[in-house]
C-alpha positions in Angstrom: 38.1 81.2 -148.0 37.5 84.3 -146.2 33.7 83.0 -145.4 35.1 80.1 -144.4 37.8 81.2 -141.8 34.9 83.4 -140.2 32.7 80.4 -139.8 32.2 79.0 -136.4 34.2 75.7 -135.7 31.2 73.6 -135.8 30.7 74.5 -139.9 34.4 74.2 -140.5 35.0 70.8 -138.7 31.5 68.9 -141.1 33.6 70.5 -144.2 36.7 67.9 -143.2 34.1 65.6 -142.1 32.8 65.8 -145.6 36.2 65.6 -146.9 37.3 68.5 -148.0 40.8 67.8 -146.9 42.2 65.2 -149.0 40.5 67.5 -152.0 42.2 70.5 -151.5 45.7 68.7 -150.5 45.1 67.0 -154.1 45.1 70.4 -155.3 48.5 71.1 -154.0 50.1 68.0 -155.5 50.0 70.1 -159.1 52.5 72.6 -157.2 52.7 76.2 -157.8 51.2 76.3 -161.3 48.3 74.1 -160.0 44.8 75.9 -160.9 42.9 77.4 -157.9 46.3 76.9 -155.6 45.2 80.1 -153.8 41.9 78.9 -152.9 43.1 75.9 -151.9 45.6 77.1 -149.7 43.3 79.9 -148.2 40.8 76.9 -147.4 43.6 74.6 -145.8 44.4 77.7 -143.8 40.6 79.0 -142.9 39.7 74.8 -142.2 42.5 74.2 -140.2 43.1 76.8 -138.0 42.1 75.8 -134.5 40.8 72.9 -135.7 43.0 69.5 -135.1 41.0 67.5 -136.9 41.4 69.2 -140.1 45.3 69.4 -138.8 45.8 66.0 -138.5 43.7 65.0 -141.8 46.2 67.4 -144.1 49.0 66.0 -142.2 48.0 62.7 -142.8 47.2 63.2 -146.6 50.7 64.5 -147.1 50.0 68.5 -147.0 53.4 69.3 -145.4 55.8 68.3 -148.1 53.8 69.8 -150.4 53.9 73.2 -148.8 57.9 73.3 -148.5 58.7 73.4 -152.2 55.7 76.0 -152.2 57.9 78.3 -150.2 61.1 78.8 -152.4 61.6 82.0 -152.8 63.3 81.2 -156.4 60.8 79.1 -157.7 57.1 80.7 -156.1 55.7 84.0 -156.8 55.0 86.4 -153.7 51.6 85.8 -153.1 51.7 81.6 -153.3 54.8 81.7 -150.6 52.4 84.2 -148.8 49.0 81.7 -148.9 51.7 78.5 -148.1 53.4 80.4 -145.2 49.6 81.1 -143.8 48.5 77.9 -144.3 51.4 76.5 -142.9 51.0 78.2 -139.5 47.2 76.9 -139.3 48.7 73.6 -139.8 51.1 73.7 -137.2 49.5 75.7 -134.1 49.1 73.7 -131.5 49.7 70.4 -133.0 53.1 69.0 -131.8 52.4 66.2 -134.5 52.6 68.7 -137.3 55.0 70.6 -135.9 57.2 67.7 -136.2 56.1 66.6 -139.6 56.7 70.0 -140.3 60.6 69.7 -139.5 60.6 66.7 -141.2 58.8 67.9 -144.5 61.0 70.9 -144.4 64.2 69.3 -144.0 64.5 71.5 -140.1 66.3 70.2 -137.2 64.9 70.8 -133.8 
């Protein structure tokens, strides 16, 4: 992911063009035993940050539930909570629509 988050926008917004959003969500969906979980939270992050497009596609595929139970501290070793928290915030910045789901996903008031 770390070539990926140094990429220029252009590169990173034809990877969610080609789809590599609903892919890397379906990842998640195995939760914190999932194989490749890292990756595919360090490509949610590196894809979506400053990009709405890719914000609104893992919104829209159902990322932010998924990332919630990926954040108990109980349940998820260190470095998974770390990647979800991270991925998370790319998810959110700037996108008022996320933000929201976000509250939602995560049981949050306002």
């Amino acid at each position: 992911a770390g070539a990926v988050r140094r990429a220029a926008p252009a590169p990173r917004r034809s990877l969610v063009e080609m789809g590599a959003i609903p892919k890397l969500v379906c990842i998640l969906r195995g939760g914190p035993q999932a194989e490749g979980l890292e990756a595919a939270l360090g490509a949610i992050e590196a894809l979506s940050d400053g990009i709405p497009e890719a914000q609104d596609s893992a919104r829209e595929h159902g990322v932010l539930p998924l990332l919630s139970p990926l954040l108990d501290r109980d349940a998820t070793p260190a470095d998974i909570r770390d990647n979800s928290l991270l991925a998370l915030r790319a998810l959110v910045d700037g996108n008022d629509q996320s933000v929201a789901a976000a509250r939602e996903a995560g049981g949050g008031g306002g």
